[in-house]
C-alpha positions in Angstrom: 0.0 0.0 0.0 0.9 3.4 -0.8 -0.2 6.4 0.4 0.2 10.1 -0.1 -1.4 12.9 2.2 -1.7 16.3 0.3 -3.8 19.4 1.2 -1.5 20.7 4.2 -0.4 24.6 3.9 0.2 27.8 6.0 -3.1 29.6 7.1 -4.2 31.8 10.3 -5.9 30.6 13.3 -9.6 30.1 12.9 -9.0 29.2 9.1 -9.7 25.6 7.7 -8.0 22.8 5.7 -8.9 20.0 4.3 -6.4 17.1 4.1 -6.7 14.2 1.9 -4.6 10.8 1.8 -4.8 8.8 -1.7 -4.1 5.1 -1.5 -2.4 3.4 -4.3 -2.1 -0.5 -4.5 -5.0 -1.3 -2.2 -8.8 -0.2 -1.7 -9.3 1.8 1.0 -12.6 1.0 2.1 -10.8 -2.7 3.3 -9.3 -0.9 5.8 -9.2 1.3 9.1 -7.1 4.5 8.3 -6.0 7.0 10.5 -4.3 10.2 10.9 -1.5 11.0 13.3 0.6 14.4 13.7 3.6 15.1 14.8 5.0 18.6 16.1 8.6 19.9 16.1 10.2 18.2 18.9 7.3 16.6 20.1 6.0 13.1 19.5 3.5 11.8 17.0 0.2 12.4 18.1 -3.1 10.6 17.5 -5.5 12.3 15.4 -8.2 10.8 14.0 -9.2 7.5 12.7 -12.3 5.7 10.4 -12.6 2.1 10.8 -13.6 -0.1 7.9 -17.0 -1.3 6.7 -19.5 0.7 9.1 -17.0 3.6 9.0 -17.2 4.3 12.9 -15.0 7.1 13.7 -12.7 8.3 16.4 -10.7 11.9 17.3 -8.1 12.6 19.8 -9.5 15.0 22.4 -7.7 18.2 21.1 -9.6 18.1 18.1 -13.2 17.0 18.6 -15.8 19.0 17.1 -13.2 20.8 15.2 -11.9 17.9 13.0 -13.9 15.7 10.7 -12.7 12.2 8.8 -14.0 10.8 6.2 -14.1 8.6 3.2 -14.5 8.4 0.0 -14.8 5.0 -1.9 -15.8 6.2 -5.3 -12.4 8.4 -5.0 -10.2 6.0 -2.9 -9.3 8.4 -0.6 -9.6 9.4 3.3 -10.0 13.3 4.1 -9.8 15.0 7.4 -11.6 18.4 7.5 -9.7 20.7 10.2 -12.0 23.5 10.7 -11.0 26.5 13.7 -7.9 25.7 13.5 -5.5 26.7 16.4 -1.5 27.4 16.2 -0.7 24.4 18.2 -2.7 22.8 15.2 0.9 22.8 13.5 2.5 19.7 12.8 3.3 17.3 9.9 0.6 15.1 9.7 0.5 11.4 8.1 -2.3 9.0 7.3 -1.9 5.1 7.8 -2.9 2.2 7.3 -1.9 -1.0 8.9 1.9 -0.6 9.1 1.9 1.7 6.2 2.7 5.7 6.7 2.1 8.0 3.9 4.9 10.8 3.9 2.8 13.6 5.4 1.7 16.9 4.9 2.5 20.1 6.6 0.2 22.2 8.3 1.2 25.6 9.9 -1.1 27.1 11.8 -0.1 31.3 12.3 -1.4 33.4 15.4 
């Protein structure tokens, strides 16, 4: 399986994003996905995840009701919509699947 997350950028607090991870060499709806982040110097940090099949989802505290995951099957892709985002938002963040990491994408949240 290969992934790539895409969508990151620079925008100002209260803005949204809406990050997207492509799979390539499997079908997504087969499995659970999820998105991680990871801050300078700080460890990777649970974000969000959508399990397979009935699609149940999950967020890490610091972003529920902000972020939404979701998935497309048509389109083979999982999308994380980060609406009011905050500066400590700002991290590289990386879907996966299984034991598979997709290279991340870089969000930079400004005060």
């Amino acid at each position: 399986v290969q992934l790539q997350a895409s969508g990151g950028g620079l925008v100002q607090a209260g803005d949204s994003l809406r990050l997207s991870c492509a799979a390539s060499g499997s079908t997504f709806s087969n499995y659970h996905v999820a998105w991680f982040r990871q801050a300078p110097g700080k460890e990777r940090e649970f974000v969000s995840a959508i399990t397979r099949v009935v699609d149940d989802t999950f967020y890490g505290d610091s972003v529920k009701g902000r972020f939404t995951i979701s998935r497309s099957v048509a389109e083979n892709t999982v999308s994380l919509q980060m609406n009011s985002l905050k500066p400590e938002d700002t991290g590289r963040y990386y879907c996966r699947v299984g034991q598979y990491w997709g290279q991340g994408t870089l969000v930079t949240v400004s005060s």
